[in-house]
C-alpha positions in Angstrom: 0.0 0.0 0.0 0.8 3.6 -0.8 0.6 6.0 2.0 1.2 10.1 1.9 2.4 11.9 4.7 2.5 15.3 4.9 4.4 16.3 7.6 4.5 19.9 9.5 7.7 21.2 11.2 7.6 24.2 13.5 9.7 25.8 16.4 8.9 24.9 20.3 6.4 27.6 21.5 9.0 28.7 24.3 11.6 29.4 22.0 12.2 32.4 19.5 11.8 32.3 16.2 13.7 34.8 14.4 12.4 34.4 11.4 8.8 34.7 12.5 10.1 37.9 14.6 11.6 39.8 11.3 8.3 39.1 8.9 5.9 40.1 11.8 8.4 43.1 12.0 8.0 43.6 7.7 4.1 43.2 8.2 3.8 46.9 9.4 5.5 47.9 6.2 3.1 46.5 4.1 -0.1 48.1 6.3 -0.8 44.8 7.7 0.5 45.8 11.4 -2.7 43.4 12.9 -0.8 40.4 11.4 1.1 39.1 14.8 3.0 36.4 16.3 4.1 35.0 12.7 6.5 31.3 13.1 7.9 30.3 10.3 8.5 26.3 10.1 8.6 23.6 7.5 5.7 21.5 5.3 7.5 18.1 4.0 5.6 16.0 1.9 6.5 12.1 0.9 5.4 8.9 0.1 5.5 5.6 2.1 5.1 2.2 0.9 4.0 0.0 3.8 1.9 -3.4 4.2 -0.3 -1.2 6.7 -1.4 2.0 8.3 0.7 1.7 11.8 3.2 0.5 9.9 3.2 3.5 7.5 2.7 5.8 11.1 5.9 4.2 12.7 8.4 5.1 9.7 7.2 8.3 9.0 7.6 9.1 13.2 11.3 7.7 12.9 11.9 10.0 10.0 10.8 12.9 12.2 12.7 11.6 15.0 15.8 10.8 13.3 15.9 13.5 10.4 13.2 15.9 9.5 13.0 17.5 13.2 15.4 18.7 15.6 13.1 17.6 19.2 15.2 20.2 21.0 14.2 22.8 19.1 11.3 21.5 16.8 7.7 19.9 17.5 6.4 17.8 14.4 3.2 16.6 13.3 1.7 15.0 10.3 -1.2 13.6 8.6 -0.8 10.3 6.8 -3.3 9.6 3.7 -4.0 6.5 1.8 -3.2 7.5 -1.8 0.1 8.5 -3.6 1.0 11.9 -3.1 -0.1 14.7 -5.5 2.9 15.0 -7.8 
């Protein structure tokens, strides 16, 4: 079976985001100064081939673990579909 995952990477709450900081910063040029608290993370999408659904679940979680998200300073979370992936 083919499986989708599209995965979401964003900072920890409690830390800063410096990225997030110098848009929300650049949102009062552009007249939008109600625009606030911008983070700015990571969307990963990718395909899994697995016999079944926890299966699918359990590699995509040790590719967060291992690779896609730093725990320290990252939280994850993803959504995993039935279906290949949009291309």
């Amino acid at each position: 079976m083919k499986f989708c995952a599209e995965i979401n990477v964003m900072p920890l709450k409690a830390l800063l985001d410096p990225q997030g900081k110098a848009i929300t910063a650049s949102m009062k040029n552009l007249d939008l100064s109600q625009v606030s608290n911008v983070r700015v993370g990571k969307h990963i999408s990718l395909e899994v081939e697995a016999e079944t659904p926890a299966e699918a679940k359990k590699m995509v979680e040790t590719a967060c673990k291992k690779l896609l998200a730093n725990p320290i300073m990252e939280y994850y979370e993803f959504e995993l579909i039935e279906s290949e992936c949009d291309k």
